[in-house]
C-alpha positions as CSV (number, residue, x, y, z in Angstrom):
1,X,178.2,-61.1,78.8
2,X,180.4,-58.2,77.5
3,X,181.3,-58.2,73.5
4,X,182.9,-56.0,71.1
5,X,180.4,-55.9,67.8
6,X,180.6,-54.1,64.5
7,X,178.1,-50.9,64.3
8,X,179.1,-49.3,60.9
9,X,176.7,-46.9,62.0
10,X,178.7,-45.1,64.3
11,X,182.2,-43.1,63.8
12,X,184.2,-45.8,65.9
13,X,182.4,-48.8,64.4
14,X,182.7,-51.1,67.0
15,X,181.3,-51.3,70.5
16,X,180.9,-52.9,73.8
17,X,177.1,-54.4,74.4
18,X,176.0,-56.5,77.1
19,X,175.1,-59.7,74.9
20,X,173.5,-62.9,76.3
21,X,175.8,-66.0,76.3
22,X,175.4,-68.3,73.4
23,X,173.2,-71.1,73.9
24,X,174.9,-74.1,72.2
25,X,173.6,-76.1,69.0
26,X,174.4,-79.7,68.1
27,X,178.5,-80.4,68.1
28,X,179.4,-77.4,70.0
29,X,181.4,-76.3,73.1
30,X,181.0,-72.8,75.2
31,X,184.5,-71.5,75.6
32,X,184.8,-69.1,78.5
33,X,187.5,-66.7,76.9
34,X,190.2,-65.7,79.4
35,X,192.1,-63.9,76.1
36,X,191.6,-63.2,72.3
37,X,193.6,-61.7,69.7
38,X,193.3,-58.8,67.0
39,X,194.2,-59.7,63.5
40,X,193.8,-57.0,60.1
41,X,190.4,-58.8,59.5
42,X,189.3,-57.1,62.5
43,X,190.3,-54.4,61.1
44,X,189.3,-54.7,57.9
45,X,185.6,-55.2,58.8
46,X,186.0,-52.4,60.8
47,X,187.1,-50.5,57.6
48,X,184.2,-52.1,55.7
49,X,186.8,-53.8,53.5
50,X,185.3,-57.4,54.4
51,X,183.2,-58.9,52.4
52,X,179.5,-60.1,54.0
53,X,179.4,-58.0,56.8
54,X,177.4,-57.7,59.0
55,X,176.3,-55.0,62.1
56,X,176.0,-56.6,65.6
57,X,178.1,-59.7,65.0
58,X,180.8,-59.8,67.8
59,X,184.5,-59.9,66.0
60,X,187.7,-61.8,67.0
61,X,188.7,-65.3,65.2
62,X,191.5,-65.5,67.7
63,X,190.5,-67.1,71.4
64,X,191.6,-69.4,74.3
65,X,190.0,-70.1,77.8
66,X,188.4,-73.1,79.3
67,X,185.4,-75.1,78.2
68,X,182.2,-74.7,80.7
69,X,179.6,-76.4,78.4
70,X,178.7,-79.0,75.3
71,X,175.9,-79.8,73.5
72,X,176.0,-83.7,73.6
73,X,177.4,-85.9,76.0
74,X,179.6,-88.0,74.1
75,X,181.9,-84.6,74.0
76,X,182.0,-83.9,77.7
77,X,185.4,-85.4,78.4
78,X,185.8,-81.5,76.8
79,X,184.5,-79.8,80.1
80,X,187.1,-77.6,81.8
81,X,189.9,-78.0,79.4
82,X,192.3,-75.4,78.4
83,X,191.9,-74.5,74.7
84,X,192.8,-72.8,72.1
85,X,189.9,-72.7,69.0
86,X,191.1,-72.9,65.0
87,X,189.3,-70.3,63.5
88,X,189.3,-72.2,60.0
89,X,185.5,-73.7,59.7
90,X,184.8,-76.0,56.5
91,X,187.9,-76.0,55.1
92,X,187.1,-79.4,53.9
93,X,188.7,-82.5,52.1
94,X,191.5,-81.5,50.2
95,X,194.5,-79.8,51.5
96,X,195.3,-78.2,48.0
97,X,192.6,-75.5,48.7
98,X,189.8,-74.5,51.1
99,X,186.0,-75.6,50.3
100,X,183.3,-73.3,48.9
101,X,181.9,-73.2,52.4
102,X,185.5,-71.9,54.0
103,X,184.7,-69.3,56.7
104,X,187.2,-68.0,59.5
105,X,185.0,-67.6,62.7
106,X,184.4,-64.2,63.7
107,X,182.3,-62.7,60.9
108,X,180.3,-63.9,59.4
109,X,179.3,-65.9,62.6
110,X,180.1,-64.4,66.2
111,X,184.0,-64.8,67.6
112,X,186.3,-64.8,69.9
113,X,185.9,-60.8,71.5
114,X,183.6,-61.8,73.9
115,X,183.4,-63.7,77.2
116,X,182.2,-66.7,76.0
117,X,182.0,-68.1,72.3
118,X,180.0,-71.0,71.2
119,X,182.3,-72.7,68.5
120,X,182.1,-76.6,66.7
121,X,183.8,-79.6,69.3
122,X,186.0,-80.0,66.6
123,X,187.7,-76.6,66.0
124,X,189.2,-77.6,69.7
125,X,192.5,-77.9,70.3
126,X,194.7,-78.5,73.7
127,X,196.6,-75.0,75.3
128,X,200.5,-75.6,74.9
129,X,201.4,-75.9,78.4
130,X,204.2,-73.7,78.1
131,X,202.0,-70.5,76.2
132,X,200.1,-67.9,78.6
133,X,196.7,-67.0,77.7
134,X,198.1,-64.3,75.9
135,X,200.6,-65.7,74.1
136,X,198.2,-69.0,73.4
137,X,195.0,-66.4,71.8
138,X,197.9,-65.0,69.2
139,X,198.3,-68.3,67.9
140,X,196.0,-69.4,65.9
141,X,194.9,-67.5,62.5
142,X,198.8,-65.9,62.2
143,X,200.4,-69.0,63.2
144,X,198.4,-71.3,60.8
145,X,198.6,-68.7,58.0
146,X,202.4,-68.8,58.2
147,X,202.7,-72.5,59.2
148,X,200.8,-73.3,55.5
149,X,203.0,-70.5,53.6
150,X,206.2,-71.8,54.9
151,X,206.2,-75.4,55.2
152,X,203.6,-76.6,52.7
153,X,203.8,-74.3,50.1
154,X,207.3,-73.0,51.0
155,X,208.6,-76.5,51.2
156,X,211.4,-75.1,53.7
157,X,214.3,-77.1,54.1
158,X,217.2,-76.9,56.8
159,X,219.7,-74.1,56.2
160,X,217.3,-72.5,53.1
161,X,217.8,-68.8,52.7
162,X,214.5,-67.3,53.9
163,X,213.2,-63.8,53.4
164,X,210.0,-62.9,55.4
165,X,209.0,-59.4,54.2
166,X,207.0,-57.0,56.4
167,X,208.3,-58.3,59.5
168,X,206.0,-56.4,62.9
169,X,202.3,-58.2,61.9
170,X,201.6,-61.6,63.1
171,X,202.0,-63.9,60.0
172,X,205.1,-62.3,59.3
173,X,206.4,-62.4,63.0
174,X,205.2,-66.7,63.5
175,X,207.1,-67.7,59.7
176,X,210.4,-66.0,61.1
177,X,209.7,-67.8,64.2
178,X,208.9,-71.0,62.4
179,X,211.2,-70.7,59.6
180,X,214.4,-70.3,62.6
181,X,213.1,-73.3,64.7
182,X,213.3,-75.7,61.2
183,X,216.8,-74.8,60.9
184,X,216.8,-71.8,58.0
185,X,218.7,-69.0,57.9
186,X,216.2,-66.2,58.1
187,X,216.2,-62.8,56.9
188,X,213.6,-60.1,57.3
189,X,212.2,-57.0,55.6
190,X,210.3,-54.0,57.1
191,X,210.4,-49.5,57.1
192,X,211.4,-49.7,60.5
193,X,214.4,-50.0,61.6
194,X,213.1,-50.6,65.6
195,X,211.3,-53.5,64.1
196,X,214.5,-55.2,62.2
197,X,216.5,-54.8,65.4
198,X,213.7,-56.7,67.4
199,X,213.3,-59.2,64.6
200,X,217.4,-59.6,64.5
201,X,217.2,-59.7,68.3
202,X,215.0,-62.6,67.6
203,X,217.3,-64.5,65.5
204,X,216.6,-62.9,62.0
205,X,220.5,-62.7,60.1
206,X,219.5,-59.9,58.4
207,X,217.4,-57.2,58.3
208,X,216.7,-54.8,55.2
209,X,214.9,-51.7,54.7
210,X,212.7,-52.1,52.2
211,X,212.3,-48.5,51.3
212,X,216.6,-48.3,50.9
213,X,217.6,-48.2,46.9
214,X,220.0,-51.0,47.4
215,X,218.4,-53.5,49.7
216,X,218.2,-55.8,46.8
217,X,222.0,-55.6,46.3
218,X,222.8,-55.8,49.6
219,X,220.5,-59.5,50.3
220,X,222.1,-60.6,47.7
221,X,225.3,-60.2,48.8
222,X,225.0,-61.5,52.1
223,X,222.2,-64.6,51.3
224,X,223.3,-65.1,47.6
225,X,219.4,-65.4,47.2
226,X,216.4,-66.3,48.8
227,X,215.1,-70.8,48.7
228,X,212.2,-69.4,50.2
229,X,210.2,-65.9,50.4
230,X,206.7,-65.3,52.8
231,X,205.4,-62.1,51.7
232,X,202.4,-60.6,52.3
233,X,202.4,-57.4,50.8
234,X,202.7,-58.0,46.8
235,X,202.4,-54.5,44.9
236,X,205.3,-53.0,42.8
237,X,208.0,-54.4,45.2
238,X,207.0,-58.3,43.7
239,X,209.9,-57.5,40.9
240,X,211.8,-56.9,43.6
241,X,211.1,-60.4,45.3
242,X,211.7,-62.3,41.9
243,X,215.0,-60.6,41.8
244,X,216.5,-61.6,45.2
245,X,215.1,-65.1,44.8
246,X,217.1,-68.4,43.9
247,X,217.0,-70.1,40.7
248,X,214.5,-72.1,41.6
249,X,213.1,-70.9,44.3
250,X,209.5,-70.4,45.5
251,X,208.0,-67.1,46.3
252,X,204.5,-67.4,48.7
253,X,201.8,-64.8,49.2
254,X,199.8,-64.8,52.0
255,X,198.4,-61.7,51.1
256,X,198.5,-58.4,49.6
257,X,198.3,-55.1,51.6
258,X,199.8,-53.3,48.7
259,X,197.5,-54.4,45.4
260,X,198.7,-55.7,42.3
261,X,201.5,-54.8,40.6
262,X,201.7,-52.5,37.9
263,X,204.1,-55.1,36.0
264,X,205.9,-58.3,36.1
265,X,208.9,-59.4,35.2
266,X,208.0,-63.0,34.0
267,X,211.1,-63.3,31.6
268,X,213.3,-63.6,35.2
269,X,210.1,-65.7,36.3
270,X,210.2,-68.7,33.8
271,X,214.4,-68.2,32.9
272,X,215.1,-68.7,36.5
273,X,212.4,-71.7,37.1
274,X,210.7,-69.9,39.9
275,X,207.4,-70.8,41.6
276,X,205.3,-67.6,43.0
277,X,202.3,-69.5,45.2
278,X,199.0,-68.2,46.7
279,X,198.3,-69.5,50.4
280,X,195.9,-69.0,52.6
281,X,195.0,-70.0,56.5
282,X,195.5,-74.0,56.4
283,X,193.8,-77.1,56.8
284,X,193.4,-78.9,59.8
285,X,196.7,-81.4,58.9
286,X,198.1,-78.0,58.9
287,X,197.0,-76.9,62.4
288,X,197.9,-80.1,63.6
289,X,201.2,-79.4,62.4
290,X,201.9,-76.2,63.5
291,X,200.8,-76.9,67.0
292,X,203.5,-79.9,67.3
293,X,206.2,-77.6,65.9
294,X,204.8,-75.0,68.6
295,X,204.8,-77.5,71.1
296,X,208.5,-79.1,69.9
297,X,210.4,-76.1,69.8
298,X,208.7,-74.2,72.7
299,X,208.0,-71.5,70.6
300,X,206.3,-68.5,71.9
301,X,204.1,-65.9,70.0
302,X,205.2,-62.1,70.3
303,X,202.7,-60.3,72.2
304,X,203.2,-56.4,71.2
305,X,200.6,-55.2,73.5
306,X,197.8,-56.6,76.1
307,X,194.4,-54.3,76.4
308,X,191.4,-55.0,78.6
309,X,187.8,-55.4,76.9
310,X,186.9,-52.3,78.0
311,X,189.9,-50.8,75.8
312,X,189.6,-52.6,72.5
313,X,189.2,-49.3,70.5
314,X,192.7,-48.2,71.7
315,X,193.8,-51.7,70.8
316,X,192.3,-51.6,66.8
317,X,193.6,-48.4,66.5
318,X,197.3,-49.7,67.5
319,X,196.4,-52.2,64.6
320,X,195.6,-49.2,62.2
321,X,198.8,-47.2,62.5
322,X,200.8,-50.6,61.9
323,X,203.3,-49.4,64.9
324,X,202.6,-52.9,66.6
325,X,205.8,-56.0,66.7
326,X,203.5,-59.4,67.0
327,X,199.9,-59.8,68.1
328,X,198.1,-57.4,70.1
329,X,196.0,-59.5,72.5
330,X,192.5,-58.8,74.4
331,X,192.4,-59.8,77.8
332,X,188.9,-60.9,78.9
């Protein structure tokens, strides 16, 4: 079967290889993958940037397609189902916080950029009927990120003043989405001006250019302050954050693209009762969760751009310039 695998000994570091199809162990399913999806892991391992990597392992956390095979019986009512696969493996117990044994399929154990992927029965979930195989492989990892971020760390409410910063990459794009369908009013951040239009076009209020001297000033004015904020970016513009947000309000990072900060401002932190929360992908309550908002509200991923196999250079190195609005999707 044809897979993309990480070769850190070549310039490109990933290639296409000729791989045999996974033969199944106990509690799993082979998914024939008709379409996967690129997040900035991908990326990242392609940098080297990811921890435990290793050469030969085929990357992509993101999948859907149609179940040809299990390894027991009592999971055969599985067989030819549509699916899409959570990537979150061993989160475990507690929804506070991922296990010790967390892992995100796709490296360290082989993924989704492949024709078929062997993955556990119970990382399975039902296609939305109404999601392409395009639209359903940019799903998962994004939409789960943001889904945790926004409703149980964020707490959103209807009509909370929103801010999603870095609006164009996928977590960003599904907690606007999201954060519009429960009934917020939604603001976004980016450099681009292309990408606010698109994101307003989407149903974002506002849209702010981050890089503008009086962005702050100018949220403020027209949101009064932000309930909620979903950033994944941290960095120096974090005292920029606590200043547009609430008394009171809640500030979540999903990640942080930009480092640490070089100072905080925690006198405006404890004076104005603010909560600034880590988060992560979710649980599998939270899966559950975002698939029946997903599957309530119709809502459909942004696909920037669709590559063949045979192209998924050309489609991690639309992920490296960052020029991308939603997920950029393998077809297989």
């Amino acid at each position: 079967m044809k897979a993309i695998v990480l070769d850190q000994t070549i310039p490109d570091k990933i290639k296409m290889l000729q791989v045999p199809k996974p033969a199944l162990k106990e509690g799993e399913a082979l998914v024939r993958i008709r379409a996967a999806a690129l997040n900035h892991r991908d990326e990242w391992s392609r940098k080297g940037l990811y921890p435990n990597l290793k050469d030969g392992i085929i990357l992509g956390s993101d999948g859907a397609g149609i179940v040809e095979e299990v390894f027991s019986d009592q999971d055969s009512n599985w067989i030819g189902k549509e699916v899409i696969i959570n990537p979150a493996i061993h989160w475990g117990d507690s929804q506070l916080a991922q296990s010790k044994n967390f892992e995100i399929l796709g490296m360290p154990r082989n993924g989704t950029f492949a024709e078929y992927v062997a993955v556990p029965v119970d990382r399975l979930n039902f296609k939305p009927v109404h999601l392409s195989w395009e639209e359903s492989a940019a799903l998962p990892l994004a939409g789960l990120t943001a889904f945790r971020a926004l409703v149980y760390q964020g707490q959103v409410q209807v009509a909370d003043q929103v801010l999603v910063t870095g609006i164009g990459g996928g977590v960003a794009q599904f907690a606007a989405q999201f954060a519009i369908a429960l009934g917020a009013n939604v603001s976004v951040s980016s450099s681009s001006p292309d990408k606010l239009e698109k994101a307003k076009a989407m149903g974002a209020k506002f849209g702010y250019n981050y890089k503008s001297e009086d962005w702050t000033t100018q949220a403020l004015e027209n949101s009064g302050g932000f309930d909620v904020i979903i950033d994944g970016a941290a960095g120096d513009g974090l005292n920029q954050l606590i200043q547009v947000c609430k008394p009171g309000g809640r500030i979540i990072f999903y990640g942080a693209t930009q480092g640490n900060p070089g100072k905080v401002e925690a006198r405006r932190i404890f004076w104005n009762q603010l909560k600034l929360m880590g988060s992560t992908m979710g649980s599998d309550q939270d899966f559950a969760g975002m698939l029946e908002l997903v599957n309530a509200k119709k809502i459909k991923p942004v696909v920037d751009q669709i590559f063949g196999v045979e192209d998924a250079l050309a489609a991690f190195e639309r992920m490296r310039a960052g020029s991308q609005l939603g997920k950029i999707v393998l077809s297989l």
